[in-house]
N, C-alpha and C positions, 0 to 999 in steps of 0.2 A: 407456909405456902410459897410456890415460885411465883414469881414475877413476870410477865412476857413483854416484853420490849414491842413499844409501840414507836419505836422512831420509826419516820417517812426512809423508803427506798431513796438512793441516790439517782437521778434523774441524769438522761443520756444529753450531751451537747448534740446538736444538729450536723457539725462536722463529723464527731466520734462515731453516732449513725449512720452519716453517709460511709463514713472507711470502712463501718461492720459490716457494712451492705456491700460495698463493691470488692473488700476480702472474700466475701459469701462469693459474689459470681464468679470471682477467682478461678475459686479452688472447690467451690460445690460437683459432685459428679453425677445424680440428680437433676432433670431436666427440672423435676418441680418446683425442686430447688433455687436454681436458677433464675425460672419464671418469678418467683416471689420476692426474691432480692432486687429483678429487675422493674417490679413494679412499687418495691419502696422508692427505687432511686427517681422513678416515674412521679410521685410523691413531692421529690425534692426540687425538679430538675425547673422548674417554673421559675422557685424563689429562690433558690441557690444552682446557678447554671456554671458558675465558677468551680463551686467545689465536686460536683457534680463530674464533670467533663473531666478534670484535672483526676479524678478519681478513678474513674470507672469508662470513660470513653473506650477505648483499647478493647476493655475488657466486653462492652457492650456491641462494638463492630466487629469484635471475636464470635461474638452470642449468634448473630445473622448468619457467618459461614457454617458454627456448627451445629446450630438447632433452627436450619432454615427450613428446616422439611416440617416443622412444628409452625403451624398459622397462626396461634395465640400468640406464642413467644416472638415472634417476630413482629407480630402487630404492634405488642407493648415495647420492644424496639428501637422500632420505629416512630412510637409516640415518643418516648421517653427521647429520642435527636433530635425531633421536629421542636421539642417544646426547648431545648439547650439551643435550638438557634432563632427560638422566639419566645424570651422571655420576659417576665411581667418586667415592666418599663419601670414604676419603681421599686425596684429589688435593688438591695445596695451591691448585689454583683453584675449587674447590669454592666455590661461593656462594649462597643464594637469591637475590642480588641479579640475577644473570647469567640464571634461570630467569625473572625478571619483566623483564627486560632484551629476553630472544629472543621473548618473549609480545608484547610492545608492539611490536617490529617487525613482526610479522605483523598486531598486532591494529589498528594506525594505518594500516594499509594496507587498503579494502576487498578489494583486486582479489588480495591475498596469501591469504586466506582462501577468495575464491572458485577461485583456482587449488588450492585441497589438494580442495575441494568436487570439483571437478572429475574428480581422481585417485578421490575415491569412486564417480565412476560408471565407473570403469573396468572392466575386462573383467578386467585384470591381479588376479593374488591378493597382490603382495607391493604394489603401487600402491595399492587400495584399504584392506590392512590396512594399513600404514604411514601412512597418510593421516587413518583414525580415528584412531589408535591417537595422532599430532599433534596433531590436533585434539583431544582429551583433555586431551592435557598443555598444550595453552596454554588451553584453558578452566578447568582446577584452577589456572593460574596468573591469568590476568584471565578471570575469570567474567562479570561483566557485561557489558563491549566484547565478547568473543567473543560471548554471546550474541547482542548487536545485532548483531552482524557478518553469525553465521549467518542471523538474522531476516530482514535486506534483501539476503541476496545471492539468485542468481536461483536459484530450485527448490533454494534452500539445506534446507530441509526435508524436500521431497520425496527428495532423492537418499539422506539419510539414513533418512528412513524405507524406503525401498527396497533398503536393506541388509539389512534384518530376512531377503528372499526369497533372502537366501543361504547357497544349499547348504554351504558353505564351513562349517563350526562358526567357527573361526578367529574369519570375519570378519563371521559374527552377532554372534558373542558382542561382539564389542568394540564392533557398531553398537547392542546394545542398551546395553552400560555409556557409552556417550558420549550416546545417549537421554537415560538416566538419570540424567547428572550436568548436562543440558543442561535438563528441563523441571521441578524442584522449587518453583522460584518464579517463573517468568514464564508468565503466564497466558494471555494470545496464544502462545505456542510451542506450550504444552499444547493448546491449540487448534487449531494446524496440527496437531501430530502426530497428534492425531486423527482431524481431517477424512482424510490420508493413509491411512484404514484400518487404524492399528494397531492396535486392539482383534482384529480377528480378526488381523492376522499374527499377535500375540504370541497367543493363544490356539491357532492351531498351531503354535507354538512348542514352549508345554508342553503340550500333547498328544502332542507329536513324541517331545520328551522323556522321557516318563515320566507325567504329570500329575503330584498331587499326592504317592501314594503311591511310584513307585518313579523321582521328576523328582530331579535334582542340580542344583547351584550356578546353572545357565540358569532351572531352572523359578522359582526363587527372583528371581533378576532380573528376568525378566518380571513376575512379579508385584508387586517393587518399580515397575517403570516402569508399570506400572497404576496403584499407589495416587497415583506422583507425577501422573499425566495427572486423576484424579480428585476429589483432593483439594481443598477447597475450590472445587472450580469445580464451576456449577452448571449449564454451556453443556456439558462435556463427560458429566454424568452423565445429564440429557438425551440427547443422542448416545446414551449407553450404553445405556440403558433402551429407546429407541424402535428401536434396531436388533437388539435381538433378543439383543444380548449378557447379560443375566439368565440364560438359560438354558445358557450356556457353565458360569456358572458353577455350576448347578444341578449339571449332567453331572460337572464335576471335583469333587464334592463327594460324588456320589450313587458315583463311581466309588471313590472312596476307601473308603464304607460298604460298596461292593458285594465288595469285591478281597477274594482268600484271603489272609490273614494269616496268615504262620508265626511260631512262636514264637520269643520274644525271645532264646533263644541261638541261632537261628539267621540274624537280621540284626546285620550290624557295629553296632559303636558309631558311627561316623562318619553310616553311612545312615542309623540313629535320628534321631541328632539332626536333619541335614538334610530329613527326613521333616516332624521336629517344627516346624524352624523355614520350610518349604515351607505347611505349614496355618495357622500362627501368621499369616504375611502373607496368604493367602489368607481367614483372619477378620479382618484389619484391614482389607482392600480390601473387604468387607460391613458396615464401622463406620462407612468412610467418606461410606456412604449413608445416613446416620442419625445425624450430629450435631445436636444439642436445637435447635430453632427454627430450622432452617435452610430453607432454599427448596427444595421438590421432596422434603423428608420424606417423606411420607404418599405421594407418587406410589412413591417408592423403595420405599416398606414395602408395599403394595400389590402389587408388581410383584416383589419378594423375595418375601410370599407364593404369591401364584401360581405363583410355578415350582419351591415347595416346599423352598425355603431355610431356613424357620423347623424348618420337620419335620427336614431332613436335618441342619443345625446343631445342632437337639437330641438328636439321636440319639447325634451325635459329644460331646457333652459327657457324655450319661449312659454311652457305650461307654468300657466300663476294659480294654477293648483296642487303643483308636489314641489315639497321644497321651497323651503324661505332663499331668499336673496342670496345669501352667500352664494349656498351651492346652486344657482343658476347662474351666479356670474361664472362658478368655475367649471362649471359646465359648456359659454362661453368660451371660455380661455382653453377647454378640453380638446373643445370644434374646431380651434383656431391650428392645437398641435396637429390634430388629422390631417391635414389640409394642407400648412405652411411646406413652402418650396417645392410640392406635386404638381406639376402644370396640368396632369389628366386630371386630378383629383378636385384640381382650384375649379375647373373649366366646370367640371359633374357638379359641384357643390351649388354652382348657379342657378342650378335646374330643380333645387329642392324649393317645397313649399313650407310654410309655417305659418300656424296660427297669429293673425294680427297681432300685436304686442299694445295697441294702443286703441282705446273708443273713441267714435267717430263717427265721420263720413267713411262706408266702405270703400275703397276703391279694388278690391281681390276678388277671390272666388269665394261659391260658397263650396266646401269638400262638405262625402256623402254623408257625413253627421251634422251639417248642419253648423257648422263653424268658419267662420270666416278667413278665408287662408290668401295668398299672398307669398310674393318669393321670396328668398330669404335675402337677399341682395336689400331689397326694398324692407322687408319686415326688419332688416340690424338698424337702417337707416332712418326707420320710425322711431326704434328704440332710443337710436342714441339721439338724434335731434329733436322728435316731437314731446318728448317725456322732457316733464320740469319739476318734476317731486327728487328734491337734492337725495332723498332718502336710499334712492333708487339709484346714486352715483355708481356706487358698486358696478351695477346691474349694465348699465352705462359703456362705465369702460370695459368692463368684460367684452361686450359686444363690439365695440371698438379692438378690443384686441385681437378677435375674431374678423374681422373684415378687413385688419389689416395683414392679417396672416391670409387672405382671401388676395391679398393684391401683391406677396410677397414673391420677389425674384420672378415675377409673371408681367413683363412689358404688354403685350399683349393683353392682357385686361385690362392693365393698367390705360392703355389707350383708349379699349372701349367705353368703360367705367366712366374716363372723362369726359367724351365722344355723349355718352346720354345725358351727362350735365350739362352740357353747354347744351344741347338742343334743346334739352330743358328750361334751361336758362334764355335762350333767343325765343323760343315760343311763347314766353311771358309768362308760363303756368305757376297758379302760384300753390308751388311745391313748397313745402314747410321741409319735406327731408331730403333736398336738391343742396348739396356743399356748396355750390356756388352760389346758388338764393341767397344761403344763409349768409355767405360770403361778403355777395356783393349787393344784395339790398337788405339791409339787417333791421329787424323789425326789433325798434327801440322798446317797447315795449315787454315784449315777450325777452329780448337779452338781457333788461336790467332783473327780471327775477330768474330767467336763469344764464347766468352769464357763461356758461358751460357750454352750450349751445352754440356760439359761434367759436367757440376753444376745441372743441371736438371736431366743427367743420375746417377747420384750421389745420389741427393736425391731420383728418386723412386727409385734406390736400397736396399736405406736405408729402406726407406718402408716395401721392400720385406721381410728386415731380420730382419728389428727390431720386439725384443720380438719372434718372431720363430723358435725354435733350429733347427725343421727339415732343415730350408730353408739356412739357418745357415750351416749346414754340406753340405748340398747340393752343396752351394757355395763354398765351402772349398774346396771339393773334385774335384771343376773345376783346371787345371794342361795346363799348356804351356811346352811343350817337350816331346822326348821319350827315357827316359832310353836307350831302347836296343839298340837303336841308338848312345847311347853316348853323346846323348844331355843333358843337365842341364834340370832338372823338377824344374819350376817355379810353386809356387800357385798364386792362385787370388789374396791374400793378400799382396803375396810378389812383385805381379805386379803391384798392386795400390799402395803397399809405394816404389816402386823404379819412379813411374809416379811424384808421390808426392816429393821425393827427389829432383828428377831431375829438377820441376818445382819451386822449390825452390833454386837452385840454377842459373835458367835463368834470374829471379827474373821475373817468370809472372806474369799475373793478378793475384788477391787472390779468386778471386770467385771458378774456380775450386779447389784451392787447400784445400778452405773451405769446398767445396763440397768431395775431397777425404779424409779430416780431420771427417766431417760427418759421412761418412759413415764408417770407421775405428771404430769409438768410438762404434756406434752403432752394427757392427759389430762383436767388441773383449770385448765390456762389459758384464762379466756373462758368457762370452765363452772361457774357460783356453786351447782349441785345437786352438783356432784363439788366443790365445795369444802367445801360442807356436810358430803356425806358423810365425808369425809379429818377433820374439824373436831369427827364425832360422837364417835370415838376419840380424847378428850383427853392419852393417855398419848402418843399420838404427836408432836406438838408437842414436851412434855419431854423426849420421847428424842431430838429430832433435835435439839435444842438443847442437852443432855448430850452428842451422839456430835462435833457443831462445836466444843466449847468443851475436847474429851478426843479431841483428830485421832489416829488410827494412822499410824504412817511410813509403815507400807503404800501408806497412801490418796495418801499424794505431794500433797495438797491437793486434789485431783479431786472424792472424794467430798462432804467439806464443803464442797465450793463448789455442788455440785449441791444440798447438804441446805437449805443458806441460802436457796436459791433456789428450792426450794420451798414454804418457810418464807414468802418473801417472796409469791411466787403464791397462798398462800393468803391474806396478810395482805390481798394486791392485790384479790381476789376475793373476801373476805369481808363480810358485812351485818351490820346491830346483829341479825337475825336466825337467826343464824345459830350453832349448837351451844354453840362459844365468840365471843361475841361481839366484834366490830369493834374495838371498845374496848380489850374483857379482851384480845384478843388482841395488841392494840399494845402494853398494860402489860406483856404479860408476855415480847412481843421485845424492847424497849428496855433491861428490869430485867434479865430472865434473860441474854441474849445482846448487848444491845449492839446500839448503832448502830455505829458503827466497829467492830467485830469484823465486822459482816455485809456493811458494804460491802467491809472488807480480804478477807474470804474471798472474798467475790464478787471482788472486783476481781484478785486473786492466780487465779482460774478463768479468767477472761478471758484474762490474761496468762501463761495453763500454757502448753506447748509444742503439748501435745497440742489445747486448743483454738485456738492464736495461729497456728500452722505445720499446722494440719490439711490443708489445700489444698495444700500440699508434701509431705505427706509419706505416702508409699505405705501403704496399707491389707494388709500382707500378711501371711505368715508368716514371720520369720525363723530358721533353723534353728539358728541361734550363739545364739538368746535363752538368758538361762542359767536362766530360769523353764520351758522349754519351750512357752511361751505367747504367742502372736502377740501386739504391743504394739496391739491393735486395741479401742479405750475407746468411741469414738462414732458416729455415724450422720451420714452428711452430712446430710439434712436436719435431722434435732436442732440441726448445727452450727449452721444457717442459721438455725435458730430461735430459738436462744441468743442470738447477734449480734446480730439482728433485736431481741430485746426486752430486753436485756441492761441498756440503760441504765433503759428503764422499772420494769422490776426494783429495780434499784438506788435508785432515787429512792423509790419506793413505800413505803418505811417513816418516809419525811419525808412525809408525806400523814397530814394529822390524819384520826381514827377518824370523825370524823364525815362525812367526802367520801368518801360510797360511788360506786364504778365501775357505769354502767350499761352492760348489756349486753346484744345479742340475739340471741336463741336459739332456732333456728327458727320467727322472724318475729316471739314474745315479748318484750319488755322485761324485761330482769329489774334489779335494783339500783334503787335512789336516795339520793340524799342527803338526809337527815333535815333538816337544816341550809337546803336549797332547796327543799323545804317549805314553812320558817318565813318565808322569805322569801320567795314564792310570796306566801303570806298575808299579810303584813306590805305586799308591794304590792298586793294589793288593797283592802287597806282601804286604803290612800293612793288609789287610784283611787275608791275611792267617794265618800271626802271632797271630791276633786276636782271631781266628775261633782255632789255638791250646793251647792258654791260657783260651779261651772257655771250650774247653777238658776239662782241668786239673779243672778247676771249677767244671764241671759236676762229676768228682771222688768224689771230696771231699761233694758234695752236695750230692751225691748216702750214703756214710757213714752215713752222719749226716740223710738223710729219713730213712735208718734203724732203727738205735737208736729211732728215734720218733716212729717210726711202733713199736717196744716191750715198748715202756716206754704208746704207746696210748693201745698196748694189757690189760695191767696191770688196767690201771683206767677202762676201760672195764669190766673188773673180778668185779673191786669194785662197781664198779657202777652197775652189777646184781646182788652181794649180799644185798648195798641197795636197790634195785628194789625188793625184797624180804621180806625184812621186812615191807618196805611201802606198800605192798599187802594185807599181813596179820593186820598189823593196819585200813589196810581201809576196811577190811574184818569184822572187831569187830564195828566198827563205823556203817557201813551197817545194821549188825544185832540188833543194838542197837535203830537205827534209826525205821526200822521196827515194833519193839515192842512199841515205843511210838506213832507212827504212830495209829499200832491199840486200843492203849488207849485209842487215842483222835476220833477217827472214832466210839465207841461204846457211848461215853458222848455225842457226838454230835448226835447219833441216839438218846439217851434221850432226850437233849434236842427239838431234830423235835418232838417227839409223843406227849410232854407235850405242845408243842406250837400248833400242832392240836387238842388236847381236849379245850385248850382253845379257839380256833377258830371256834369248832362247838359249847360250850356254846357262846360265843358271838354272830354266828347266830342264834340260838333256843331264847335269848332273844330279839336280833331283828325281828325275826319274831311276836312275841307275840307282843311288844310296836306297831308295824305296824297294827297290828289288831285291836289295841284298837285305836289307832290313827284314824283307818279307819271308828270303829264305832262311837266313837267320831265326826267324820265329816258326816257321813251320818243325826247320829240324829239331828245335828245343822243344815243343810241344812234343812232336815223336818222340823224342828219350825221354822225357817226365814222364810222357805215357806210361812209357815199359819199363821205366824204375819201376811207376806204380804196380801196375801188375805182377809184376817182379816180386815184387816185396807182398802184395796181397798173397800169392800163390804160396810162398814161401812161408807167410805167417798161418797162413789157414791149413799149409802140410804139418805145422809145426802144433795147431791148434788140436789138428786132429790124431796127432799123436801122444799128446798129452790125455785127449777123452780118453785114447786107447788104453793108455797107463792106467788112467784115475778106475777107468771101468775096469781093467786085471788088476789090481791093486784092491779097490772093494768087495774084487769076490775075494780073493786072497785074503782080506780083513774079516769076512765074513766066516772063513775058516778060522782063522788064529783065535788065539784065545785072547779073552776080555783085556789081558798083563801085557800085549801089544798096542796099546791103545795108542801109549809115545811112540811108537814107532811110526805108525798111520800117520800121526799126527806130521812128523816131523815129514813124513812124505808128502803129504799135503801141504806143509807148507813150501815145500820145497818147489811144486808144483803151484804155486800160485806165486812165487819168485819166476817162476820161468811165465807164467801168464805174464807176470810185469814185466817181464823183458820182452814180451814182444810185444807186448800195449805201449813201450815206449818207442821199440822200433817202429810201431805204426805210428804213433806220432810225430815220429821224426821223419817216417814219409811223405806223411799230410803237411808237415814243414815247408819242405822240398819243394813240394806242389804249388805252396801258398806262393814260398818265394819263386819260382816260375812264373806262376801266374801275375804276381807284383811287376818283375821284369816285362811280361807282356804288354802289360797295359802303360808302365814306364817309354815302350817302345810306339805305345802308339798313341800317346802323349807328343812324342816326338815326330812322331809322323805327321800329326794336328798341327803342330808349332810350323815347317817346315811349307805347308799348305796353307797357314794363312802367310808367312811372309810373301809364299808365292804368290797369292791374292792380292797382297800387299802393292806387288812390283807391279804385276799386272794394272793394278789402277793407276799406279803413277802412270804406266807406258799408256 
């Protein structure tokens, strides 16, 4: 019996596989075929994305041009690249080398890219999403080429923004995430996608969605692929503005104020937050329209107010029902953009009202729901001064940076602003969110828990004064006491550095005393009447120069570098006239404190963290701080004014006492140097010295032009006597001239008459030779003639005697018999020798003629030559 062999088949390697498979898609001619090779490699492409790719890629983006009309086979495609550029993470072919490998094969190819484009305008759901969803992943891997790619392929743009209008969620969502990873930095894409309409798709988008308050993860995307279509471009925010889209976003803003709001245990945590972080980008795409100095500002703020964006943005920062902290501070800071440097805008913004920000005593209205309202002027001023929950710092300076944007590049408010403080202030009202209350009677109490609170009144004072003399003297002139009473008159100045002393030696927090340090510089920089005054209170000096030379750890070197530097601003701005004099006052920096002590403290301020990294480093609250206290010490502009004069600071105590700084102050000179002056004086009298050795010059120079005046009378004299002679020479010269003149004027009339006699016989004989010439040709034409004729008559008698012959001779040949044939012959030719003979006699007549006629024309050649010399002579005569 036979045997059958039970040996096990030989099993295929995973590579050998993949090569039979990707051989198969090759060279199959069979769609079905195809299809099922592409869905073994579909199989492989997970856990072998190397061999896969290296194999069959080519062959697989060959499969989509030619079996694209087939929706199956391009589905599995499409799966089978999607999975080669996201493969299982531990698969030992795992590479990003292989992800920028399949990138560059599509992205070196235009025509590879425009065929996925393609698949996006499909009808297909799994065509189109698989297609974005490609085009994603090799754009996260070559970002730039893809970009170009999509840029110049045909309605590459257009097909993508045309996906926004699909019903499909799917395959929105993924047209708006490859949007958004596509327009961040190329400026022309953002352009197109533009022009394409997507402002209002993506606006019913999230409308569709939810809008702001009840939109999820889509409405947030949209609003990302907004800020990237609008950022920095100044073509697209245009676009935005002139189509109407301002008021989209009024509506999704106003709908958020408008929405019933349930209470917070009854929305998820998850919806919060994405609520929160749905408005958060929805106030950045409003910032985006209002960065500092940009082009089309003032149009943007303009067009933000008008559709009530400022109103409705402020609503949402003072409502302590939408929106945690953050986004109400940067909502805040949103108010502040609208606003800053609009002087119409600053003025309108004062007019709005806003819900109380703090409980209490009311002092506002009530608005028609029953909520306690209040201007906004006074409701920032609540916030930032009467609020002492550190928590709420955020919230704080936001508002602060809105009110100082309220008082930005506006004199004018800035006046008024201070104008209600001080009345406030002399009225005795006791206002808790009055800067100068806070200022100048500080309630120890409420500052030690929150020490922010006179650090905040601090800086927008500084505000008020910096850079504005008016507001400057204004504040000056504010006075604590009354003379006639016998009281001490205290100034403003001398009340915030006796605040500032004192708190310096309690050792309290530094935040205010940074804040009364602030404002001081700002204050007495440039102002030699605020230096003064700082200068009348001489204890002040010695205690700042006690509190530099005896630093608290505390201070971290902050404080004394600020103390030095006011030190120095005063020494900078000081007169010999001034309380403690120019002088006494440099003796008593250099003895008591030190040059090197003041440049190391100064220089050690420069080089803190907090002034060196300020531009780095966030302004906020920290909640891990182990003080409980926001690390927030300075004011950007302070910063910038620090920087700014930092180094003239610094030098200003090497400046001898006697080089006083001049300065102006609205429009007055103040300062001078004692020293240039003397100098002043000391050149005048050289000038006058001058101006009388000038004199005594001018004597001696008046002598010496006389002398010259008789010594030039003299050559004068001689020089008309020769002028006299040379008259009369030129006068004999003249007459001399004359008389040869006419000698040569009567030879040359001889010579004209004798050269016309000859010029009329030379016509009289050419007249005569003409004549004779003329008869001469006529005769000769006559006898040519009647040769001719002559010889015609004669040839033509002769012509016609020969017909006669040829004619009697033919009939003659017509009788003879055939055997006379030579004889005819020879008579004809005999006869046609005599034709030659007279064809040559005629040609020799026609000769005759020619040469005649030659001769003629030879003669009147000659006749032409004869007539131009005569034309000739003629013009000479």
């Amino acid at each position: 019996m036979f045997s059958i062999s039970t040996a096990p088949a030989k099993q295929q390697s995973v590579g050998e596989t993949i090569t039979v498979l990707s051989s198969r898609l090759s060279s199959a001619t069979l769609l079905e075929d195809r299809r099922a090779a592409i869905q073994g490699l579909r199989s492989f492409a997970k856990d072998f994305p190397a061999s896969v790719a290296s194999g069959a890629l080519r062959s697989l983006i060959g499969s989509l041009g030619k079996d694209g009309d087939d929706v199956d086979t391009v589905k599995v495609v499409l799966e089978t690249l999607l999975m080669l550029f996201n493969p299982n993470q531990d698969s030992p072919e795992t590479s990003d080398e292989i992800v920028l490998w399949l990138a560059d094969e599509f992205t070196q190819r235009q025509d590879n890219i425009t065929l996925l484009l393609d698949f996006v305008d499909s009808p297909d759901f799994y065509s189109r999403l698989y297609a974005l969803q490609l085009l994603t992943a090799i754009l996260a891997a070559r970002t730039q080429r893809t970009e170009e790619c999509v840029f110049t392929a045909p309605l590459g743009i257009s097909r993508l923004v045309a996906a926004l209008d699909d019903d499909r969620d799917a395959v929105r969502n993924e047209a708006i995430g490859l949007l958004t990873a596509l327009t961040p930095t190329s400026v022309e894409i953002q352009k197109l996608v533009a022009f394409e309409n997507a402002f209002e798709k993506l606006f019913a988008i999230v409308e569709a969605d939810g809008a702001l308050y009840e939109g999820g993860r889509t409405v947030e995307d949209c609003l990302i692929l907004l800020a990237n279509l609008l950022r920095r471009n100044a073509s697209n925010q245009s676009l935005f503005r002139e189509s109407g889209c301002m008021r989209n976003l009024a509506v999704l803003l106003q709908g958020l104020l408008e929405a019933q709001l349930p209470s917070a245990e009854d929305v998820a945590a998850w919806a919060e937050i994405q609520r929160n972080r749905n408005i958060y980008a929805f106030l950045a795409i409003l910032r985006l329209f209002l960065p500092i100095g940009a082009t089309g500002v003032v149009q943007n703020q303009n067009a933000l107010w008008k559709q009530g964006l400022v109103h409705h943005v402020l609503q949402l920062a003072f409502r302590r029902d939408i929106g945690h902290i953050p986004i109400r501070a940067e909502a805040f800071v949103t108010c502040g953009d609208m606003i800053r440097n609009s002087t119409q805008l600053q003025e309108a913004f004062a007019q709005l009202s806003v819900p109380s920000p703090v409980s209490g005593p009311i002092t506002g209205t009530l608005s028609q729901n029953g909520a306690h309202t209040l201007y906004v002027i006074d409701g920032l001023l609540d916030l930032i001064l009467s609020t002492q929950d550190q928590r709420l710092f955020d919230l704080r300076f936001a508002a602060c940076e809105c009110l100082k944007a309220y008082l930005s590049n506006h004199s004018e408010v800035r006046i008024h602003f201070l104008g209600r403080a001080i009345d406030g202030y002399l009225q005795g009202q006791n206002e808790s969110a009055n800067v100068l209350t806070v200022l100048l009677r500080p309630d120890s109490g409420i500052d030690a828990v929150d020490p922010y609170r006179p650090w905040f009144a601090a800086v927008i004072t500084f505000h008020l004064l910096q850079g504005n003399d008016t507001a400057k003297s204004k504040a000056l002139a504010l006075t604590e006491g009354d003379a006639e009473h016998g009281e001490e008159v205290v100034t403003s100045i001398q009340t915030i550095a006796a605040h500032l002393v004192s708190g310096v030696g309690r050792d309290d927090d530094p935040r205010p005393l940074v804040g009364y340090l602030m404002l001081l510089l700002g204050w007495m920089f440039e102002d030699m009447a605020a230096v003064d005054d700082f200068l009348a209170e001489g204890s002040n000096v010695q205690s700042l120069i006690q509190a530099i030379l005896q630093p608290k750890p505390v201070w971290d070197g902050v404080v004394q570098g600020l103390m030095a530097m006011l030190l120095g601003v005063a020494y900078e701005f000081s007169t010999k006239d001034s309380p403690i004099p120019r002088s006494t006052l440099h003796s008593i920096l250099t003895s008591r404190l030190g040059s090197e002590v003041y440049r190391d403290t100064l220089t050690n301020l420069r080089s803190h963290p907090l002034i060196r990294d300020f531009e780095v480093t966030p302004q906020k609250y920290d909640p891990l701080s182990p003080s409980g206290l926001a690390d927030v010490f300075f004011d950007a502009v302070f910063v910038e004014f620090f920087k700014d004069n930092y180094s003239r600071i610094l030098r200003s105590i090497d400046r001898a006492p006697e080089l006083e700084i001049s300065v102006i102050t609205n429009g007055v000179q103040k300062g001078i140097s004692r020293e240039l002056v003397d100098s002043l004086r000391s050149q005048v009298e050289e000038k006058d010295r001058t101006i009388q050795e000038a004199k005594v010059r001018a004597g001696h120079l008046e002598e010496q032009l006389d002398q010259v005046k008789a010594e030039g009378r003299h050559s004068r004299e001689e020089a008309a006597l020769e002028l006299t002679k040379l008259r009369d020479a030129y006068d004999a010269l003249q007459r001399s001239h004359e008389a040869e003149i006419r000698t040569i004027q009567s030879q040359e009339a001889a010579k004209v008459s004798e050269r016309d006699r000859r010029i009329l016989s030379m016509q009289a004989d050419l007249t005569s030779r003409e004549a004779a010439h003329e008869r001469s040709l006529v005769q000769a034409r006559k006898a040519a003639q009647a040769e001719i004729e002559r010889v015609q008559l004669r040839a033509e008698a002769d012509a016609a005697d020969l017909r006669a012959s040829i004619s009697r001779l033919e009939v003659d040949l017509m009788k003879t018999n055939k055997g006379k044939v030579d004889e005819v012959n020879a008579v004809r030719e005999a006869s046609s020798r005599a034709a030659a003979e007279v064809a040559s006699k005629l040609k020799e007549a026609e000769a005759q003629c020619r040469e005649l006629t030659s001769r003629l024309e030879q003669s009147k050649s000659e006749q032409a030559d004869l007539e131009s010399k005569l034309n000739a002579v003629r013009s000479i005569v």
